[in-house]
C-alpha positions in Angstrom: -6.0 25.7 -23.3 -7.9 28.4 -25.4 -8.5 25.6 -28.2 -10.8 23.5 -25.3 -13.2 27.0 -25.6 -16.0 25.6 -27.3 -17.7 27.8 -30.2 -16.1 30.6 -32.5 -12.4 31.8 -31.8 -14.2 35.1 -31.5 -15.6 34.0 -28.0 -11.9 33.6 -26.6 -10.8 36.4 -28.3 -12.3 39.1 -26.2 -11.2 37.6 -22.4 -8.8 38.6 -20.3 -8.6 35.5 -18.6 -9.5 31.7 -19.2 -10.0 29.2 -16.4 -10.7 25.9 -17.0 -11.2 22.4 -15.1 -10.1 19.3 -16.5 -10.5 15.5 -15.7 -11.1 12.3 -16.8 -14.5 10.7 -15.6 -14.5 9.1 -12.0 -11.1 10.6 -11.3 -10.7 11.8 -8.0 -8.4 15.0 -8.6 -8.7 17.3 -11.6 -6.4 19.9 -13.3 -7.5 23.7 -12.9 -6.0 25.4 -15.6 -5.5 29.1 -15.9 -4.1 31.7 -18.9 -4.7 35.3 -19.8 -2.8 38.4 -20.1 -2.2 39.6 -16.6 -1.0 36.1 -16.0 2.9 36.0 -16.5 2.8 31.9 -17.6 -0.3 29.5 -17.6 -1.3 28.1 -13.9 -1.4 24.6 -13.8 -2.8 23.0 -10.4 -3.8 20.1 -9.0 -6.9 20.0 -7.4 -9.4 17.2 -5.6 -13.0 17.2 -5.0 -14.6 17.2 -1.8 -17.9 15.2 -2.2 -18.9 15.7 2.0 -18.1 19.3 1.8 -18.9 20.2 -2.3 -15.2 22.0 -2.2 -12.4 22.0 -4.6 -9.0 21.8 -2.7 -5.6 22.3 -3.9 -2.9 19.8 -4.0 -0.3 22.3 -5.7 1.5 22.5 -9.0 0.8 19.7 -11.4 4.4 19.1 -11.9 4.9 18.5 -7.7 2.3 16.4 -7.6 3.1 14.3 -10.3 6.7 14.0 -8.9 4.9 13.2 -5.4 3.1 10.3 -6.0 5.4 8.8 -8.7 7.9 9.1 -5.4 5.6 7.7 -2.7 4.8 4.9 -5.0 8.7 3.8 -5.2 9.0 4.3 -2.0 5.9 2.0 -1.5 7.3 -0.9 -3.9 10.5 -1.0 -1.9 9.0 -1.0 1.5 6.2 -3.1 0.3 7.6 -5.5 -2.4 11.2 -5.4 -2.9 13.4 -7.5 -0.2 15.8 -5.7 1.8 14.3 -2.1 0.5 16.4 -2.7 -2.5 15.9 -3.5 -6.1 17.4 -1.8 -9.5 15.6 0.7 -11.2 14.7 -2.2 -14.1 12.5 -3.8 -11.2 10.8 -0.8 -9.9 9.8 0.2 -13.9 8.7 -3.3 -14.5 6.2 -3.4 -11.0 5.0 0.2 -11.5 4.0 -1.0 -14.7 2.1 -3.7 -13.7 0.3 -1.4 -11.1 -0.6 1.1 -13.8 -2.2 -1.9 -16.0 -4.6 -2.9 -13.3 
């Protein structure tokens, strides 16, 4: 994360802590990231924008959410596209791949 610091090394050098938002353009949720020497290991959270209300929420840790959605979108292929709530795990690559390339 310290490498994203724009300018001279010099500038990171002298913090105690760096905090840092990260997303990809017309995203709806971002990454906050967080390291610095009171903090024990970096901080990695998911967060989402509120346009109405101009707040950041949180989600939780990156690595839940992640997890999450990759589980509520099997559980959406088999309830939505899969007969019987039951295909191999060959199928449920294949049309999560096909999602992803849309």
């Amino acid at each position: 994360m310290i490498d994203d610091i724009l300018g001279a090394t010099s500038k990171s050098g002298v913090v105690d802590t760096a905090i840092g938002i990260y997303n990809n353009r017309g995203a709806a949720g971002a990454v906050l990231k967080a390291t610095g020497r009171d903090i024990d290991e970096t901080i990695n959270l998911a967060i989402t924008f509120d346009e109405e209300t101009l707040q950041w929420s949180c989600q939780g840790t990156v690595d839940k959410v992640i997890v999450g959605s990759v589980q509520n979108a099997i559980i959406d292929a088999l309830d939505k596209h899969f007969d019987n709530n039951q295909a191999t795990t060959a199928q449920i690559a294949d049309y999560l791949e096909k999602i992803a390339r849309r």
